[in-house]
C-alpha positions in Angstrom: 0.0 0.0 0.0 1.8 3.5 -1.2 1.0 6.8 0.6 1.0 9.1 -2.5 0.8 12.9 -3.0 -0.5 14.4 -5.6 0.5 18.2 -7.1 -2.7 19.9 -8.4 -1.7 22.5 -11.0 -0.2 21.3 -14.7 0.0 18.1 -12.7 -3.7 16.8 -11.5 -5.3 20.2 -12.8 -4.6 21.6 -17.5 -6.2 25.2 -17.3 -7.6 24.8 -14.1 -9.8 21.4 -14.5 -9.0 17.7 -13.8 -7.1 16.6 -16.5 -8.4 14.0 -19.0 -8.0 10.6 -16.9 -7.0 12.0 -13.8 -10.2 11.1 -11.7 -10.2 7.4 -13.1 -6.9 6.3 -12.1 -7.2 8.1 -8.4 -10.3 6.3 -7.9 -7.9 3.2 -9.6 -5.4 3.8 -6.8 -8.0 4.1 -4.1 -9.2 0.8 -5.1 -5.9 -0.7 -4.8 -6.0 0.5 -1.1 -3.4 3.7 -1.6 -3.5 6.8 0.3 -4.0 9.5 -2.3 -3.2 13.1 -0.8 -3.5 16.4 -2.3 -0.2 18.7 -2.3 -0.5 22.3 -3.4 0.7 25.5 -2.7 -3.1 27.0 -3.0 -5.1 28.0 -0.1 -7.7 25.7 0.9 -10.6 28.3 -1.0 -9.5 27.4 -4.1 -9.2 23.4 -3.5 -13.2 23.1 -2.2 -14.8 21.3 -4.7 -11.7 20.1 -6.3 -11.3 17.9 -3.8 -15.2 16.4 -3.9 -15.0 16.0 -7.6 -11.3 14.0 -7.1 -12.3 12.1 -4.3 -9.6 13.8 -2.5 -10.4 14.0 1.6 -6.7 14.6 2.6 -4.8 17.9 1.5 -1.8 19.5 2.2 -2.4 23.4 1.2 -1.1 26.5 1.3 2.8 24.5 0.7 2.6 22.9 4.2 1.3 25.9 5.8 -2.5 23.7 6.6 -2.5 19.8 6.6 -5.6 17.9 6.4 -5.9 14.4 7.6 -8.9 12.4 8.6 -10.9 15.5 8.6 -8.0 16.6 11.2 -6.4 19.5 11.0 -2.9 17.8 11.5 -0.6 21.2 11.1 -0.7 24.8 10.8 1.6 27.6 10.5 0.1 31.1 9.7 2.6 33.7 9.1 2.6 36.7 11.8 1.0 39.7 11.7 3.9 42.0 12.4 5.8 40.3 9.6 3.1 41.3 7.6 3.1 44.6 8.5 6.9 44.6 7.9 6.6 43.1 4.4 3.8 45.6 3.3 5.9 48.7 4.6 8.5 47.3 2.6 6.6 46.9 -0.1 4.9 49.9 -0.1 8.6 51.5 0.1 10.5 49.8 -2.7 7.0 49.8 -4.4 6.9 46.1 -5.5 3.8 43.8 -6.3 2.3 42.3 -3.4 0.1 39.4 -3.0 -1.6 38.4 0.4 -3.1 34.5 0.7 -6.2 34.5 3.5 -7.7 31.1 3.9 -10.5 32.0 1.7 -8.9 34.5 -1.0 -6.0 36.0 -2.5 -5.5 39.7 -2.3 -3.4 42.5 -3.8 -2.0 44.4 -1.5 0.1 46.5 -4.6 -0.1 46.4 -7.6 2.5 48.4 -9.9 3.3 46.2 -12.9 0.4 43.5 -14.8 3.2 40.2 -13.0 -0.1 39.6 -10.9 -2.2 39.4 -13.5 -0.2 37.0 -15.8 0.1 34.6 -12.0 -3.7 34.4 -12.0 -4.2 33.9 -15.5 -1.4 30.5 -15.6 -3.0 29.3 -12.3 -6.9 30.2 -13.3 -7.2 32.5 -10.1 -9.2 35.0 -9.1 -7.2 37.8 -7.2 -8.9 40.2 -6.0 -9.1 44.6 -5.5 -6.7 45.9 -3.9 -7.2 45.7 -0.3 -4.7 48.1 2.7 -7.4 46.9 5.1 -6.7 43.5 6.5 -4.0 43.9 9.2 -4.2 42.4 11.9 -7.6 40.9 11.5 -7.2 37.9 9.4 -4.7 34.7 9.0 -2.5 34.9 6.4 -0.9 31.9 5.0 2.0 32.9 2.8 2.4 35.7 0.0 3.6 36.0 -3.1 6.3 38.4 -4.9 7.1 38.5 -8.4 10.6 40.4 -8.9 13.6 38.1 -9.0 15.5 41.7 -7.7 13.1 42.2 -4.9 13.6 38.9 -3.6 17.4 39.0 -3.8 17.1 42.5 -2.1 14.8 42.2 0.9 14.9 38.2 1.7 18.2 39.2 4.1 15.8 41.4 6.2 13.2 38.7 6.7 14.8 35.8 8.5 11.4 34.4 9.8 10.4 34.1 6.3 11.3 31.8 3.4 11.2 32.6 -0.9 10.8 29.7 -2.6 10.5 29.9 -6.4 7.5 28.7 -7.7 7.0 29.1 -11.1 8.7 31.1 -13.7 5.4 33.9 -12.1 7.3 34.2 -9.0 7.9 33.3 -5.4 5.7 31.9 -2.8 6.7 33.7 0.4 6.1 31.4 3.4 7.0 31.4 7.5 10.3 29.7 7.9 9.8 25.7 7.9 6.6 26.3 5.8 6.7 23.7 2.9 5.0 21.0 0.8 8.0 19.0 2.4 6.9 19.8 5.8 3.3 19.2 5.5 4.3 15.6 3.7 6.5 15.0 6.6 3.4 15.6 9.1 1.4 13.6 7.3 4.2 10.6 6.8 5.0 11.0 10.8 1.1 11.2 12.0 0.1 8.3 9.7 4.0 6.3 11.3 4.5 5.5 7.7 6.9 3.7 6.3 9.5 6.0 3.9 10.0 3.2 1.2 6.3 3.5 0.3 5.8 7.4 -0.1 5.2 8.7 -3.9 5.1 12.7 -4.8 4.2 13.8 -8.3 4.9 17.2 -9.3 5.7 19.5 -12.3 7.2 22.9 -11.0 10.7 24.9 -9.0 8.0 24.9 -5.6 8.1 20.3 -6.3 11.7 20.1 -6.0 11.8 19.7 -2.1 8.8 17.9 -2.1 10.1 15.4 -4.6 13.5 14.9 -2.7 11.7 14.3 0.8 9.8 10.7 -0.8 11.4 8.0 -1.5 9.8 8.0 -5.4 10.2 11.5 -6.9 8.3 11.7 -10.0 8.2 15.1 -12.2 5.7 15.4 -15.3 6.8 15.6 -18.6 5.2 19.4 -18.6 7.9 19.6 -15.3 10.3 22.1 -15.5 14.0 20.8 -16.3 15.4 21.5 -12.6 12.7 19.2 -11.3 13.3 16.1 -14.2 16.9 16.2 -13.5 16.1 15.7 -9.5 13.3 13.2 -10.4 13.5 9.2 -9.7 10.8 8.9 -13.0 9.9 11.3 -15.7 6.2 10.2 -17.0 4.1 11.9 -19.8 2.5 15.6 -19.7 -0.8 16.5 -17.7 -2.9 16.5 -20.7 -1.4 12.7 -21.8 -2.0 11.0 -19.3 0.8 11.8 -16.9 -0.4 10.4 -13.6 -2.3 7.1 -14.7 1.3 6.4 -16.6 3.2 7.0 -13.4 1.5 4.7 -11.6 1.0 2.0 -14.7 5.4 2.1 -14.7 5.2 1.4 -10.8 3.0 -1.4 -10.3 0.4 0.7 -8.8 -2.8 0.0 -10.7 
């Protein structure tokens, strides 16, 4: 029995639906007695109803940031609010794009070039106005910033945070120890599960970690290079099958 988890975007999800097979072989896999998880860097808003329609009760979100396991909450790490505040004056400062992730949305805190735009667009997400309201009222998962400069310039002054690249669109912007790595090692540690058995499937710069923390590291053929060369197995693209071909080359269905 294999404990696998499951990227959503480019590798579960082409333009934002489940891709062609995808639902068949989970429900395969589930059949076969395998523990199918969800690993994304979204916030758990934008994976309601995904999850119904994939079958999918157990999640890691927001890249490790909320775990879901046996309708548990297993782990969460919110980012705090007077980093936030520090981040936004900063922003607001150096006057770079900003993008705040709630539990239920994502918000733009500043918006001075159309890099937030082309992020919701590739990831078919709806980002909100512009909003200086929030702090300190709500949890904020991570952020995300979309200047290769800006990151290089102002990650030295944040210690409690990390800037992991995610996609050519940017960086997510999490609290320190805040990854799809970490959320897979809650679930692998609450579950006592055996490493040998563990699968991660994934496609982009924000899988590498995750990939190297399993024991079978598999990168879609959409991946980006720096995740193929890291990768135990390289299957097919999203939209040809990808996943069902995955598990078909490792005895899984």
């Amino acid at each position: 029995m294999a404990l696998i988890f499951l990227d959503l975007d480019n590798t579960v999800l082409y333009q934002g639906k489940p891709a062609k097979g995808v639902k068949e072989t989970i429900q395969l896999l589930k059949n076969n007695n395998h523990i199918v998880v969800i690993a994304t860097g979204r916030n758990p808003n934008l994976i309601y109803g995904i999850d119904s329609e994939l079958g999918i009760e157990n999640m890691v979100m927001a890249n490790g940031g909320i775990v879901i396991f046996d309708n548990k909450i297993i782990r969460e790490n919110y980012i705090d609010n007077k980093v936030i505040k520090r981040i936004m004056d900063r922003a607001d400062q150096d006057k770079f794009d900003l993008v705040i992730e709630y539990l239920d949305e994502y918000i733009s805190y500043r918006k001075d070039t159309d890099a937030s735009d082309k992020f919701s667009i590739n990831y078919n997400l709806d980002i909100a106005r512009l909003d200086h309201t929030f702090y300190p009222k709500r949890f904020v998962f991570a952020m995300v910033i979309f200047d290769d400069e800006v990151v290089k310039k102002i990650s030295p002054d944040f210690p409690e945070l990390q800037f992991n690249k995610s996609s050519q669109y940017g960086y997510d912007v999490n609290p320190a120890g805040n990854l799809k790595a970490d959320g897979i090692k809650a679930v692998i540690d609450y579950l006592n599960y055996p490493i040998d058995e563990v699968y991660a499937i994934g496609d982009n710069f924000n899988d590498i970690l995750m990939l190297k923390s399993v024991k079978h590291g598999i990168a879609m053929g959409n991946a980006v290079e720096e995740l193929k060369q890291i990768a135990e197995y390289v299957t097919t693209d999203v939209n040809d099958n990808g996943i069902y071909n995955a598990m078909k080359h490792y005895g899984l269905i």
